[in-house]
N, C-alpha and C positions, 0 to 999 in steps of 0.2 A: 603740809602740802604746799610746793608752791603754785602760783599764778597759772604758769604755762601746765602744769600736769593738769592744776583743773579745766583748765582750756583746753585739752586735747581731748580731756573727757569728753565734759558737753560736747563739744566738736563731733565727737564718736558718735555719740546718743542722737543731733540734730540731725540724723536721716532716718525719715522712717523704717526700713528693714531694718538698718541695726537699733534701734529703737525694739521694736519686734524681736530681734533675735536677744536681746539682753533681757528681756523682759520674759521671756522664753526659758531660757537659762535659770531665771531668779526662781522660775517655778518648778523647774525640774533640779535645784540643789536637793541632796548635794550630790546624788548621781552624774548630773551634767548628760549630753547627748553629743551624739558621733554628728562630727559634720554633714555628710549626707541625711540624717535625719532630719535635722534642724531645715537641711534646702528642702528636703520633702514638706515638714508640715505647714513650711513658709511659702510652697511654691514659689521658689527662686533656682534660677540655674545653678547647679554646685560651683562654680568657677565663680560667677559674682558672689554668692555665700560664702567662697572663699577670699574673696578679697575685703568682704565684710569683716569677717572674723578678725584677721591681719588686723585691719584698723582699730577694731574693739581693743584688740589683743596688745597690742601698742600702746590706748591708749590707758592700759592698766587697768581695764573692769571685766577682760575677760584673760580666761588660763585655760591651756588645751594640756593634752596627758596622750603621749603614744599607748594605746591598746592593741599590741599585735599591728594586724595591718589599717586600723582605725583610727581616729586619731577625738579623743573626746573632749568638750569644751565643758568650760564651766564657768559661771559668775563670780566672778572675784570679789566675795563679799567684804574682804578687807578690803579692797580700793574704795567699791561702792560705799564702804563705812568714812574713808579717808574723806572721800569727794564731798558728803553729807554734812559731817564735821567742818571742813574748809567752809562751806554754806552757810552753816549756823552757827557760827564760833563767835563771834558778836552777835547773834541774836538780841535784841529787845534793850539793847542799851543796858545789859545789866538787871534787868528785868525780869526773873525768870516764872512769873507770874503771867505775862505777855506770850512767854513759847508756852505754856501748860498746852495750847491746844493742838500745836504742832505734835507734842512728846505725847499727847492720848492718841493723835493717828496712829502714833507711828508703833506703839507697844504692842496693840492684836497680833500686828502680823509678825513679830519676833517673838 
């Protein structure tokens, strides 16, 4: 990954709704949810949830799918994996005693 794609990430993630809506996303894989629902459970107008998503969607952590007249998003756990890795990829100088606590968080939940 480089510099700017993880920057566009965070970028993406640094406002709270989209923050909310990705974190939304991560918990309903691997279904994912229709636009409009996402603005329902967020209480956001659909037109700014839409322009949410766009930015998500751009910046490589989220993926939508036409369903008929719907259109359904979903967390792009390969980005999210991409963006993680770019993060930790020197970890601990070589160290891998140092990340142990990082890598027990992170197992439950996969």
């Amino acid at each position: 990954m480089e510099n700017d794609t993880a920057i566009a990430a965070l970028s993406a993630l640094a406002q709270g709704t989209r923050l909310d809506v990705f974190r939304l996303l991560v918990r309903h894989e691997p279904d994912g949810m229709a636009a409009g629902e996402i603005a329902r459970q967020l209480d956001v107008p659909q037109n700014t949830m839409s322009a949410h998503l766009g930015i998500l969607a751009r910046a490589g952590i989220v993926r939508s799918e036409r369903h008929s007249r719907s259109i359904v998003y979903r967390a792009d756990l390969d980005g999210l994996r991409a963006l993680t890795l770019f993060l930790v990829k020197d970890c601990c100088a070589g160290s891998p005693e140092l990340c142990a606590p990082l890598l027990a968080e992170l197992t439950p939940c996969c």
